[in-house]
C-alpha positions as CSV (number, residue, x, y, z in Angstrom):
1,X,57.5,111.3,81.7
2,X,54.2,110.6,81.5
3,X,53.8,110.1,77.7
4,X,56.9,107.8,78.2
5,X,54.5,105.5,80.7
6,X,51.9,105.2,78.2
7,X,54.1,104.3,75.6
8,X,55.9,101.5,77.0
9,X,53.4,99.8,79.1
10,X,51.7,98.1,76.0
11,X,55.3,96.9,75.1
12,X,55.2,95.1,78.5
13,X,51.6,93.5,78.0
14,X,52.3,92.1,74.7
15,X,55.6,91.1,75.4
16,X,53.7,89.0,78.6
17,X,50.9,87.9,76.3
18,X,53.3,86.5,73.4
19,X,55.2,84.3,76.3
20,X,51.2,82.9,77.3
21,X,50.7,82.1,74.1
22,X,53.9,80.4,73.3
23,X,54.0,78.3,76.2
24,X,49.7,77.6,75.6
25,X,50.8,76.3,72.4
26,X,54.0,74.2,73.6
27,X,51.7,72.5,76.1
28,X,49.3,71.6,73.3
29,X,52.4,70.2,71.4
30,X,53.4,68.1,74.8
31,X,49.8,66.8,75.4
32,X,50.1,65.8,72.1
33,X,53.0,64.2,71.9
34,X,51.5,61.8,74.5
35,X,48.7,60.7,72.8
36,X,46.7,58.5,73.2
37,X,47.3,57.6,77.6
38,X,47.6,61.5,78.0
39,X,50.2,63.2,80.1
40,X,50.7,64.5,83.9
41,X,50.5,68.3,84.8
42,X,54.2,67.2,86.6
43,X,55.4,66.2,83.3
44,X,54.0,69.3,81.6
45,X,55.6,71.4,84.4
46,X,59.0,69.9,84.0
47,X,59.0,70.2,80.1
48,X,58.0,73.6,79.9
49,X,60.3,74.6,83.0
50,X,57.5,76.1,85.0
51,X,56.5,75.4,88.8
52,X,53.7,73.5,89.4
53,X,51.2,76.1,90.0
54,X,51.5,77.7,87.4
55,X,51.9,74.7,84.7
56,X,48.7,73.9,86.8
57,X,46.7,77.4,86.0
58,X,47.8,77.4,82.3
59,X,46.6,73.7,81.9
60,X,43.4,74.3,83.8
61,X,42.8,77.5,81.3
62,X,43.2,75.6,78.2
63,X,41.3,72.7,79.6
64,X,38.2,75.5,80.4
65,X,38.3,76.2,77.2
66,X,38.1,73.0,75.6
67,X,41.4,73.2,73.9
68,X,42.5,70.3,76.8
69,X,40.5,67.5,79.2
70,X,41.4,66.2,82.0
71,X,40.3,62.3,82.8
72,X,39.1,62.0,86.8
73,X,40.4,59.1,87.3
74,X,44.0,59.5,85.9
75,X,44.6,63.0,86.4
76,X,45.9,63.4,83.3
77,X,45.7,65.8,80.3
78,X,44.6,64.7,76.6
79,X,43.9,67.2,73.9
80,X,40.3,68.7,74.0
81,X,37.3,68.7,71.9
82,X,37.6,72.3,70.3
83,X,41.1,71.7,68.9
84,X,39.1,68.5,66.9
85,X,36.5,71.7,65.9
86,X,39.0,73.8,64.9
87,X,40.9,70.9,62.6
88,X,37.6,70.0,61.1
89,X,37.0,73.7,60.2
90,X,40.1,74.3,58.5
91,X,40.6,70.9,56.6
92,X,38.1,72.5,53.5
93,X,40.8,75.4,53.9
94,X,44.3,73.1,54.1
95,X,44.0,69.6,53.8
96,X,48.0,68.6,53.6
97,X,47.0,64.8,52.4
98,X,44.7,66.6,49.3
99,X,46.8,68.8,48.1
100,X,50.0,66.1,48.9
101,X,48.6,63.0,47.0
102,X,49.2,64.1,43.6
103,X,52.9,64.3,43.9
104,X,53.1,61.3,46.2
105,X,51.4,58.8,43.3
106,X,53.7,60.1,41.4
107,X,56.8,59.7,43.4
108,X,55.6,55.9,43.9
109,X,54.9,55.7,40.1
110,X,58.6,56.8,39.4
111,X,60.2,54.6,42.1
112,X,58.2,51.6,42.3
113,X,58.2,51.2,46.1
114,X,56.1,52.8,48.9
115,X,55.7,56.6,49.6
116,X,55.0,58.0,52.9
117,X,54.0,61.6,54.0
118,X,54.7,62.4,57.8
119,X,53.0,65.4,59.6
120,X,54.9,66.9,62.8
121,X,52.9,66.3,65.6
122,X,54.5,67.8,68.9
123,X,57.7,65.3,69.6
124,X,55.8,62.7,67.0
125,X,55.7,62.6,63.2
126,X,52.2,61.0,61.9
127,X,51.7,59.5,58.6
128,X,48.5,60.9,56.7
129,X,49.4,59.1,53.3
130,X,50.9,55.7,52.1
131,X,51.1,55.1,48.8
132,X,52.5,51.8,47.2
133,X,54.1,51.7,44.1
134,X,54.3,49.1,41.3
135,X,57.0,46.8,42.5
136,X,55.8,43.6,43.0
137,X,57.4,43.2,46.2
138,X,56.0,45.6,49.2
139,X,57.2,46.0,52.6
140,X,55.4,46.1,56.2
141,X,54.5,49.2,56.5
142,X,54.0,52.7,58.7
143,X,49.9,51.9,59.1
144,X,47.5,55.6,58.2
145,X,47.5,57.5,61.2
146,X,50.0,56.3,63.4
147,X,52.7,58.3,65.6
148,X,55.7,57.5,65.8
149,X,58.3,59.3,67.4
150,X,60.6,62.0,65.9
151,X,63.3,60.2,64.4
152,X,62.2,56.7,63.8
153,X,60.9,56.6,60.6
154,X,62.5,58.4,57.4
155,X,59.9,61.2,57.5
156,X,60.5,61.7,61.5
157,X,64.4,61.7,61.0
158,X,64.0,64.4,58.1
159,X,61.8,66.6,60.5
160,X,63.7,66.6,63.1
161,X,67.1,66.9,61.4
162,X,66.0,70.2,60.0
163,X,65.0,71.6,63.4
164,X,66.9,74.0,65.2
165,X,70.3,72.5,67.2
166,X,68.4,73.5,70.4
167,X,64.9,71.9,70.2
168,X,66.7,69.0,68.0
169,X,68.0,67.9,72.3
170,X,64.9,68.5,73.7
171,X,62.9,66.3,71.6
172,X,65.5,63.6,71.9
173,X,65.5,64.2,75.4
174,X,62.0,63.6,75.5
175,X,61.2,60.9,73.1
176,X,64.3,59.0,74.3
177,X,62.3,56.8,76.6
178,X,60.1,55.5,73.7
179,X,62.5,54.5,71.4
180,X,63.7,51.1,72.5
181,X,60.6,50.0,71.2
182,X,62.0,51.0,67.7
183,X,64.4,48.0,67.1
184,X,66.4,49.1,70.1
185,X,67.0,52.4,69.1
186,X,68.5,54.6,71.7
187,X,69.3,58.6,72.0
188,X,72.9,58.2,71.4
189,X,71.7,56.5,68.2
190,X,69.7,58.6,67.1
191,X,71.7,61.9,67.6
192,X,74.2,59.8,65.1
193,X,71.5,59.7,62.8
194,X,70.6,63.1,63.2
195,X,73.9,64.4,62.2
196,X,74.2,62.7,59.3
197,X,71.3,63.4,58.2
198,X,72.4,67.3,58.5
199,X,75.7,66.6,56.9
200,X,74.1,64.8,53.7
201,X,70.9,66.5,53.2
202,X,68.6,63.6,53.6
203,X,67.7,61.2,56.0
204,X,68.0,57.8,55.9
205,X,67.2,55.4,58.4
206,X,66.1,51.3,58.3
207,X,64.7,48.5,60.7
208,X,63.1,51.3,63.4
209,X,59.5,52.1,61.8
210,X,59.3,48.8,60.6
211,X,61.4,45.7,60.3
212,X,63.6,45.0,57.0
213,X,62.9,47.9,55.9
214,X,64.6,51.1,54.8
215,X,63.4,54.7,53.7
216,X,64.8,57.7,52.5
217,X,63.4,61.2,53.8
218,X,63.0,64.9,53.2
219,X,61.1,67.5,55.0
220,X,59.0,70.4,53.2
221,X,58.9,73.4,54.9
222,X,56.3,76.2,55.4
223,X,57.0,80.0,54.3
224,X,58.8,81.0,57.0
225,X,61.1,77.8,56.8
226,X,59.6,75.9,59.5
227,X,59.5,71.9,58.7
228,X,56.0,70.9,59.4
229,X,55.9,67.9,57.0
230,X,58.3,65.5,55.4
231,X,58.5,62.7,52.3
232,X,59.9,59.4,52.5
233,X,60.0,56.2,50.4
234,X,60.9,53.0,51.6
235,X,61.5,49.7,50.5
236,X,63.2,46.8,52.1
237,X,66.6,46.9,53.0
238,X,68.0,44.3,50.4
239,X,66.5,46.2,47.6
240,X,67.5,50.2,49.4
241,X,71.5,49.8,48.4
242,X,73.1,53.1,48.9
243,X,73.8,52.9,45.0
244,X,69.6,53.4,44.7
245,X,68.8,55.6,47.2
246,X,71.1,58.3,45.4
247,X,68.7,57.0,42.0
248,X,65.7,57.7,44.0
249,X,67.0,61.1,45.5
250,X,66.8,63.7,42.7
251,X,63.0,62.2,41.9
252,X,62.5,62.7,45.6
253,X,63.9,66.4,46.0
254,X,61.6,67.3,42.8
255,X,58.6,66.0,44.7
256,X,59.4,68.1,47.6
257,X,59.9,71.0,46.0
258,X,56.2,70.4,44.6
259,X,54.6,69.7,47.7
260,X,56.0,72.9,49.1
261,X,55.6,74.9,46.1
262,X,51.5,74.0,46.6
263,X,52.0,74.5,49.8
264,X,52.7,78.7,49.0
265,X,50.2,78.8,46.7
């Protein structure tokens, strides 16, 4: 009996420490997803299904150790100055954008119109490259660095139509109150788009992420068939018939299966 003790205690511990760490890391992803104003520990509490308190001591934890801050005025939570750190020090390691660009001039080059690559981001896909091609007419476009949320542009519809059926409600769930800013998209809307999306293979989705305009996405996936990234290129909507977009599909499946091919390497 009392080798049996010693044996499965660790089991418990770890099994204790794994559910820390995943709900550390799903706080970072909800601070982030409310970037720039920050979010409130009662928001944090009620995503992650915890009681105050203890939303409070994990927050406070992360927040000691830089990975969060807190402003004094607002009370609420924006990501930290170590997570910045840590980017920095692995971007000579993975830098998605250098190792991505290649095949995005190229997809541009073989289109003509404007490629995008989107970065998940929490509930928020960010675009890290834009690259136009050599039509002579361009579209208003995504600008570097911006977050949008899951499902409004091309590359945020492909991400989160290849997520699980389970966290593909909670992110609408939670984004739903943003996206009326996104030519009146709503959550019934988008779970349309979702679908279809799922049932066709690709996304495709116009006048949200910008006006008169429409894009075609894919996501690229990590080893373990996560989607942490997606392609997209968009045009306007004149010029995106349904007759081009399946042109432009098979160039764009070949450049995602590049970008996650380097990816492996």
């Amino acid at each position: 009996m009392k080798n049996a003790r010693s044996i499965s205690a660790p089991t418990t511990i770890d099994v204790h420490g794994a559910q820390t760490i995943s709900r550390a890391v799903r706080a970072l992803q909800i601070v982030a997803a409310h970037a720039p104003e920050g979010v409130r520990l009662v928001d944090v509490a009620r995503e992650l299904a915890l009681q105050r308190p203890t939303a409070h001591r994990l927050l406070k934890a992360l927040t000691i150790e830089g990975l969060l801050q807190q402003d004094d005025r607002s009370r609420r939570y924006t990501l930290g100055p170590l997570l910045f750190e840590l980017g920095i020090s692995a971007t000579h390691q993975f830098n998605l954008k250098e190792v991505c660009q290649p095949v995005c001039d190229w997809l541009a080059e073989q289109t003509g119109d404007t490629t995008f690559l989107f970065l998940r981001s929490g509930y928020d896909a960010v675009c890290i490259s834009r690259t136009q091609g050599p039509y002579p007419i361009q579209t208003p476009s995504v600008p570097l660095g911006s977050r949008q949320p899951l499902g409004v542009s091309a590359g945020g519809l492909a991400l989160l139509a290849a997520l699980p059926e389970a966290e593909i409600e909670t992110v609408i769930q939670a984004v739903a109150p943003r996206l009326g800013a996104y030519g009146d998209l709503d959550a019934d809307e988008l779970l349309e788009l979702v679908g279809l999306a799922r049932l066709s293979g690709y996304a495709v989705t116009g006048n949200h992420a910008a006006p008169g305009v429409r894009a075609i996405g894919l996501p690229i996936y990590n080893a373990v068939r996560s989607p942490i990234a997606a392609l997209a290129v968009a045009t306007t909507q004149a010029r995106m018939t349904d007759e081009r977009i399946h042109s432009i599909l098979p160039k764009l499946k070949t450049a995602a299966r590049e970008v996650t091919r380097l990816l492996r390497q």
